[in-house]
Backbone bond lengths (Angstrom), bond angles and torsions (degrees), N, CA, C in turn:
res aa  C-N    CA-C-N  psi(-1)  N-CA   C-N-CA  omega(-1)  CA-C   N-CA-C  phi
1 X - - - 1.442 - - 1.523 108.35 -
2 X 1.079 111.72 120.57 1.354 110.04 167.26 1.494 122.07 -94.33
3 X 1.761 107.66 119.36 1.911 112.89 -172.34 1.589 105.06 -70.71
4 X 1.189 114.90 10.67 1.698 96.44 -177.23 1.730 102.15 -78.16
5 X 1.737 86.47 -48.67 1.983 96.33 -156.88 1.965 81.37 -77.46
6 X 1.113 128.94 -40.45 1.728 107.33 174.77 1.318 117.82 -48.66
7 X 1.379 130.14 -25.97 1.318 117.23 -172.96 1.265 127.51 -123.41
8 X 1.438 82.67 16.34 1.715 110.23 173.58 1.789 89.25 -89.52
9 X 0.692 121.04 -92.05 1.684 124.53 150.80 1.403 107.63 21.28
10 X 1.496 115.44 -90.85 1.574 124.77 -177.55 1.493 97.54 -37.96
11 X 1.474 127.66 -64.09 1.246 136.73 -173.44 1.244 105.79 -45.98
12 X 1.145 129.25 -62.23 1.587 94.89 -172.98 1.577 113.92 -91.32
13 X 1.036 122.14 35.70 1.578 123.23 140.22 1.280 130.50 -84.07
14 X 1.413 125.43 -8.01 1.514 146.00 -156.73 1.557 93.49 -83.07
15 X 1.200 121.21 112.39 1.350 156.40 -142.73 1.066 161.57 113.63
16 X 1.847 94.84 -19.87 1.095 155.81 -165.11 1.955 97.09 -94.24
17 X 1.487 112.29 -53.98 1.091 116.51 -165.27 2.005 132.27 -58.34
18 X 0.771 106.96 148.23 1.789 112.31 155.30 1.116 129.59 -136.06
19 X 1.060 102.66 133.12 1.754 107.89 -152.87 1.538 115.36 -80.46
20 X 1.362 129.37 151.09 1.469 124.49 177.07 1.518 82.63 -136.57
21 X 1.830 80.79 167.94 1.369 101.22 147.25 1.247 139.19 -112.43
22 X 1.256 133.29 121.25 1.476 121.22 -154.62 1.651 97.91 -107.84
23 X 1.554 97.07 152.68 1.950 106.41 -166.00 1.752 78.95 -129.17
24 X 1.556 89.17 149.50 1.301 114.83 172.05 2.080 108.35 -34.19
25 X 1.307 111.70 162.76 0.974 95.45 172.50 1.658 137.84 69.31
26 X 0.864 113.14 -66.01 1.720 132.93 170.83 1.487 89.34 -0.36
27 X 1.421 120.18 149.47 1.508 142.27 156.29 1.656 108.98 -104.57
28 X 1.556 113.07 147.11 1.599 97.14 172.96 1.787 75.09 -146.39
29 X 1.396 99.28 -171.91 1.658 110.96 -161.83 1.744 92.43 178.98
30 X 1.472 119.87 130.03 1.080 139.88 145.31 1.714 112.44 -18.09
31 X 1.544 115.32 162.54 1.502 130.37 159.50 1.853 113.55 -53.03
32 X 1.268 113.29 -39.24 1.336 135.49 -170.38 1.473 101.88 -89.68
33 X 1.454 135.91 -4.30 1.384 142.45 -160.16 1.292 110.69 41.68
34 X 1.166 127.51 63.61 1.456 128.16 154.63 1.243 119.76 -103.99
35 X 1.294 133.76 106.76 1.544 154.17 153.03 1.630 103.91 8.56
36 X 1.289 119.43 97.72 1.244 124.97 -176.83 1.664 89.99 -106.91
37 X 1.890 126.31 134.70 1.032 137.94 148.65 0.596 127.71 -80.73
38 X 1.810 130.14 157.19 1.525 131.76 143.00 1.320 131.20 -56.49
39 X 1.261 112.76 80.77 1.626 110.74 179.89 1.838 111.61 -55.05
40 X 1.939 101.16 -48.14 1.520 64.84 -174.96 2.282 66.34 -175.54
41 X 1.921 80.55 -158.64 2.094 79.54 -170.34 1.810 83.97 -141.71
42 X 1.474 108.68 103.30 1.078 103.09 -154.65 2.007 85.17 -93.44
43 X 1.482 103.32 127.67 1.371 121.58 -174.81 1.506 120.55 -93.02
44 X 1.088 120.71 -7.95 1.872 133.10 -174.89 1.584 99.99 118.24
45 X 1.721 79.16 165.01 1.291 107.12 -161.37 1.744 97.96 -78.47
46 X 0.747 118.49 133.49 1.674 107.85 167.76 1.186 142.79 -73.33
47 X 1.762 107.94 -15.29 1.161 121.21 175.37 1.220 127.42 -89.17
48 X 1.710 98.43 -31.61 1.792 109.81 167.66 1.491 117.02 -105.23
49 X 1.256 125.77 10.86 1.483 139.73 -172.91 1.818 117.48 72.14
50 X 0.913 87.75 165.43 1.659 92.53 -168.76 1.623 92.80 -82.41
51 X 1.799 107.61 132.17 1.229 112.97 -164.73 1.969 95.33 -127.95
52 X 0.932 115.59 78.76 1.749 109.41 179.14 1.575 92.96 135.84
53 X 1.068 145.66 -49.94 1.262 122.58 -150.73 1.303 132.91 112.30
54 X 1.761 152.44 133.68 1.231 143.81 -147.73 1.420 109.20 -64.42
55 X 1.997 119.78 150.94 1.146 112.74 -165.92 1.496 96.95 -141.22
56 X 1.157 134.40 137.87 1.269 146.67 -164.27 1.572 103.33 -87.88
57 X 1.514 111.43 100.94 1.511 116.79 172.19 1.533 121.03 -92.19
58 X 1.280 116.85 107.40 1.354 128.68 -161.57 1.656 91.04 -99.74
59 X 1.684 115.15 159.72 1.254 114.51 162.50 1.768 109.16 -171.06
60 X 1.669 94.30 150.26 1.531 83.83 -176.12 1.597 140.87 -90.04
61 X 1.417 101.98 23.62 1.642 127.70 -170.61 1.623 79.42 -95.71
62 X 1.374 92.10 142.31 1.822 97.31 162.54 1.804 97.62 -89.49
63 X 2.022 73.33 153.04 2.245 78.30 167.28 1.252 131.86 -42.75
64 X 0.849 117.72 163.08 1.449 121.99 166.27 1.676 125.19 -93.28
65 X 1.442 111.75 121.51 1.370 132.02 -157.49 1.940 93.84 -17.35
66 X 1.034 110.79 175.65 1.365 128.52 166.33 1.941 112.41 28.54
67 X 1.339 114.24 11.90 1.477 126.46 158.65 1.066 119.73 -69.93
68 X 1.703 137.53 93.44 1.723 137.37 -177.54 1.557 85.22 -102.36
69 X 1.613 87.98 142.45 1.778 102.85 158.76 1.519 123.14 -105.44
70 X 0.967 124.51 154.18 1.768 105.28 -156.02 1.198 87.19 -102.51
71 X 1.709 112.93 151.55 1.534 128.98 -156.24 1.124 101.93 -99.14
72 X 1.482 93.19 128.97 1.718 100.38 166.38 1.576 109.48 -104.08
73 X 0.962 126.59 -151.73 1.422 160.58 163.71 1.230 117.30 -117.66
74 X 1.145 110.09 -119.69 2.310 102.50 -179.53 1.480 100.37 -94.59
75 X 0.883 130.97 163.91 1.468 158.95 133.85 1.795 143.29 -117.54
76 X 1.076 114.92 85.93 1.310 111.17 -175.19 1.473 118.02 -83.37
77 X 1.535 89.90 123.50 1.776 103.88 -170.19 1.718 116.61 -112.58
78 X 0.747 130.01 144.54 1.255 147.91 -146.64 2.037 93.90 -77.30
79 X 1.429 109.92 -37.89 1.397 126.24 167.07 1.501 136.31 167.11
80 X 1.175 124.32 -167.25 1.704 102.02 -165.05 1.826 86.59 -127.70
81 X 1.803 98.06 171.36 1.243 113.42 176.04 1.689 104.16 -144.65
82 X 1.008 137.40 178.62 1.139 154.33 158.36 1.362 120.37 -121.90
83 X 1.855 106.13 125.16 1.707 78.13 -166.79 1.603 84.34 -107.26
84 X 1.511 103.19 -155.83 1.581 100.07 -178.81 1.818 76.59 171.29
85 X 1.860 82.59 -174.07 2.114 103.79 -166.77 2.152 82.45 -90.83
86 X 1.238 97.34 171.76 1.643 110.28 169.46 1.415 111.04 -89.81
87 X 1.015 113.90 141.91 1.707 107.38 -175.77 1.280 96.16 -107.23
88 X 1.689 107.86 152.92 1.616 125.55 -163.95 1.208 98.36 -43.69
89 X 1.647 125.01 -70.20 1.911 116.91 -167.30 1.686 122.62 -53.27
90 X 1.859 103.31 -11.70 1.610 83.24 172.96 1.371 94.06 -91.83
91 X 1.493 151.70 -18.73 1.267 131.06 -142.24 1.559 80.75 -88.86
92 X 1.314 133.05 -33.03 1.385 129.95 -153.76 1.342 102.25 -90.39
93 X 1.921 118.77 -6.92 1.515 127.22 169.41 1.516 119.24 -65.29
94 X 1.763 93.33 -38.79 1.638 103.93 175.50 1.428 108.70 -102.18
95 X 1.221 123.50 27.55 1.339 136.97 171.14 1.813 100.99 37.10
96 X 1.491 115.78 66.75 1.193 131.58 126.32 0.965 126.53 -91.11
97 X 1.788 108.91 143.91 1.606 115.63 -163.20 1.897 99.03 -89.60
98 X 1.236 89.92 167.13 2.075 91.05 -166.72 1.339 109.62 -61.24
99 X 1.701 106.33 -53.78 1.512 105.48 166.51 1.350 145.58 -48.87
100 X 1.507 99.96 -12.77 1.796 105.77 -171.36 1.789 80.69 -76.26
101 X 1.704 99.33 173.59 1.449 131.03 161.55 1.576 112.45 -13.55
102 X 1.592 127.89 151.46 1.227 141.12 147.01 1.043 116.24 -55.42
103 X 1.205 121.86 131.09 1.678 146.91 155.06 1.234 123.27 -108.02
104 X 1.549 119.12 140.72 1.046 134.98 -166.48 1.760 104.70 -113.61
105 X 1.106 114.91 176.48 1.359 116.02 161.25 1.768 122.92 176.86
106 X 1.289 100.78 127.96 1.611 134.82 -162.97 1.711 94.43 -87.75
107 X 1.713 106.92 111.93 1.311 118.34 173.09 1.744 100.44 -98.42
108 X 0.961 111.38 148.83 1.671 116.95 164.90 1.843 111.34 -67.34
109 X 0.942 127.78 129.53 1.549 115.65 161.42 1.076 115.70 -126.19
110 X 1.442 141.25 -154.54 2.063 148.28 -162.14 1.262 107.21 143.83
111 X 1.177 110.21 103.25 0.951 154.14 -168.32 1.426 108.78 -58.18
112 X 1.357 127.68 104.52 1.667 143.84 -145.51 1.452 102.28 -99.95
113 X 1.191 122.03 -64.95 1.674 131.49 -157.79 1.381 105.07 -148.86
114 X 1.688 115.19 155.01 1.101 107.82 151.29 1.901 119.30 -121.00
115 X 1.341 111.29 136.70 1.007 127.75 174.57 1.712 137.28 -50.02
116 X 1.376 123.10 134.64 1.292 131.11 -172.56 1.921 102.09 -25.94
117 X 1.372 111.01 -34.63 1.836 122.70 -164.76 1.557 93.43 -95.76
118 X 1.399 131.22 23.56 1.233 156.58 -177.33 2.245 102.78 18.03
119 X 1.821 72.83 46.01 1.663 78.25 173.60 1.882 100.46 -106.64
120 X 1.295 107.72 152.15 1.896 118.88 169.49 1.092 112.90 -49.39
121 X 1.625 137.62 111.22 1.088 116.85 156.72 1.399 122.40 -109.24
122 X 1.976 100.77 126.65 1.271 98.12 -162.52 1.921 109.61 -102.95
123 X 1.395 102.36 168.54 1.184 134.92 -159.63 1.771 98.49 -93.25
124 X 1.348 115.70 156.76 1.680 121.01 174.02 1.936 88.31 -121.58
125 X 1.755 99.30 129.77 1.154 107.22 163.70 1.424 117.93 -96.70
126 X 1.426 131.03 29.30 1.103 124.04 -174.99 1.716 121.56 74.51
127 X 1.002 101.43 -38.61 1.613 122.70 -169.68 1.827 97.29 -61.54
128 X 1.491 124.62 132.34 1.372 103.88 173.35 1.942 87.86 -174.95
129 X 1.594 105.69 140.11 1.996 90.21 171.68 1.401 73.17 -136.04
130 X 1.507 89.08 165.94 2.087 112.38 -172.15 1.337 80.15 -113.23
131 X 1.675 105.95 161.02 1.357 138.78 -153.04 1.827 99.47 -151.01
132 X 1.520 109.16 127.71 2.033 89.54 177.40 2.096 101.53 -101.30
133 X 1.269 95.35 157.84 1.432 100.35 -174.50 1.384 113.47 -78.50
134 X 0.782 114.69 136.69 1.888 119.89 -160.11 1.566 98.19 -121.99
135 X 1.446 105.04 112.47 1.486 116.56 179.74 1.842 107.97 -114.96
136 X 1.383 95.52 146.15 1.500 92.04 -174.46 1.342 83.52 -132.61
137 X 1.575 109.70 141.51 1.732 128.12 174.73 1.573 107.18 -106.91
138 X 1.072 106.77 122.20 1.463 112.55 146.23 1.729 91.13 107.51
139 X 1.683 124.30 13.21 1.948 95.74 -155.44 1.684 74.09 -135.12
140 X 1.598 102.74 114.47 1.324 107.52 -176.02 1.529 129.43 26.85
141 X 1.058 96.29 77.41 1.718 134.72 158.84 0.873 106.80 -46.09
């Protein structure tokens, strides 16, 4: 995954956002209760500078084996997204063909209720831009 074109992405949703504060730990879960993770606290782009402030990237793939995130305490983020793969009818919305490159795509969410399993359950604001996955071969492996 490349964080440039992801947080180029988040960025131009920034308007879109509502801010929380997220505490170590916290559980959140979809409308449908599906186990939403902490992928990560995406802080700016580095190449164009951080434009809004840290954003809570949730997703519904679990981590990957032996992936620790280093512990914080609170963090207040400007707002959260969910990322996930593009599904065939949007790629064919922006009239990409199936075979070209992977796409990703960053929904806005805000966080509605919390649940009896006193996990967040968050909300989709509609708000969301796709990002393509940018792989580089051979340049530090």
């Amino acid at each position: 995954m490349n964080i440039g074109t992801e947080r180029t992405a988040i960025e131009s949703l920034f308007g879109s956002f509502a801010s929380i504060r997220l505490e170590w730990g916290q559980r959140f879960a979809d409308k449908d209760g599906t186990e939403l993770h902490l992928a990560g606290i995406s802080r700016g782009n580095i190449v164009g500078g951080d434009r809004g402030g840290p954003v809570v990237v949730l997703s519904a793939a679990g981590l990957k084996e032996g992936v620790e995130r280093p512990p914080f305490v609170v963090v207040d983020c400007v707002g959260m997204v969910v990322i996930r793969s593009q599904t065939a009818d949007e790629r064919a919305a922006e009239g990409i063909a199936p075979t070209f490159a992977s796409r990703y795509v960053v929904e806005v969410v805000r966080a509605d209720v919390f649940d009896v399993r006193g996990r967040c359950i968050v909300r989709e604001t509609g708000a969301s831009a796709s990002y393509p996955l940018l792989m580089t071969a051979g340049v530090n492996d």
